[in-house]
C-alpha positions in Angstrom: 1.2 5.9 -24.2 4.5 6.2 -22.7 6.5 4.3 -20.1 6.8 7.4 -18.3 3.0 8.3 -18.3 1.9 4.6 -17.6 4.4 5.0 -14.1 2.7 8.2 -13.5 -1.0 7.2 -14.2 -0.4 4.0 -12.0 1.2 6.1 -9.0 -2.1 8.9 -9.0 -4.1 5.5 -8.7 -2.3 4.2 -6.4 -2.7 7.3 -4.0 -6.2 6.9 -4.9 -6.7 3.7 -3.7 -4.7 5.0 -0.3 -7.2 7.9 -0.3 -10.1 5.5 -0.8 -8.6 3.0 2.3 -8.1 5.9 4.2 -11.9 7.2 4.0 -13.1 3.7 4.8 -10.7 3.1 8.1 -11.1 6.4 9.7 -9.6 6.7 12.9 -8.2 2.8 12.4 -6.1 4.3 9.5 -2.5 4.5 11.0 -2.7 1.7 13.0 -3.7 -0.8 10.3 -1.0 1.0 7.9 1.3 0.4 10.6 0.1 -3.1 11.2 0.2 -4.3 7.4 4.0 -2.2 6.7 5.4 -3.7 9.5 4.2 -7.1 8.2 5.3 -5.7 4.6 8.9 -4.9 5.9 8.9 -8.2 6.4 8.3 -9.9 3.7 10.2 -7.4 1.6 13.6 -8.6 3.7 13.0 -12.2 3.5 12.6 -12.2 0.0 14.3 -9.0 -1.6 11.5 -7.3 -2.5 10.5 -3.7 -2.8 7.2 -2.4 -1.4 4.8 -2.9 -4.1 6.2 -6.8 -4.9 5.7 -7.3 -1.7 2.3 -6.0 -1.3 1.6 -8.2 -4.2 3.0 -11.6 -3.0 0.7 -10.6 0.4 -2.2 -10.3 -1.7 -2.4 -13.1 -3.9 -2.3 -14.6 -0.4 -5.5 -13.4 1.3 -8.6 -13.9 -0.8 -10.1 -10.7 1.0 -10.6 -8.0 -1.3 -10.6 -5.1 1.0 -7.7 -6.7 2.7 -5.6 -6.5 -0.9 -5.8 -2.8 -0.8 -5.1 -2.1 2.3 -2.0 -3.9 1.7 -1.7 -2.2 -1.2 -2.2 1.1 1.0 0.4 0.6 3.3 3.2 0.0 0.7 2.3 3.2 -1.0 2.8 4.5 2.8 6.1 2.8 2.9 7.2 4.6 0.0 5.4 7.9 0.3 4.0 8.6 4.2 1.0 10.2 4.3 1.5 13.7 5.7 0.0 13.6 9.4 -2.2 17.0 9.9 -0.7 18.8 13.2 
């Protein structure tokens, strides 16, 4: 497999696992997304990371899965917003 297609099937699972997050929250989606990116935006200044390192370091922190993908969720929002229906 190539590098190319590796990059492209890890990015259709990572808007998966946003999908997924975004079922489970419901109505609690943007405000958690907001929650966790600010915190992300953080993290990502104090130690020169981009969005998905950052979501990493977070969740080797917290031993709560569900937590480690919404994390995961909201760098993936950082990087690519979710459009917002009108």
């Amino acid at each position: 497999m190539s590098k190319q297609q590796d990059v492209i099937e890890m990015t259709a699972k990572l808007y998966k696992i946003r999908d997924s997050v975004r079922s489970l929250l419901g109505s609690q989606f943007q405000s958690r997304m907001k929650e966790y990116g600010d915190l992300l935006t953080t993290v990502m200044k104090e130690r020169q990371l981009d969005a998905i390192a950052a979501a990493t370091f977070l969740g080797n922190a917290v031993e709560n899965p569900f937590l480690q993908i919404q994390i995961l969720s909201a760098a993936v929002e950082l990087v690519e917003p979710s459009e917002v229906p009108a």
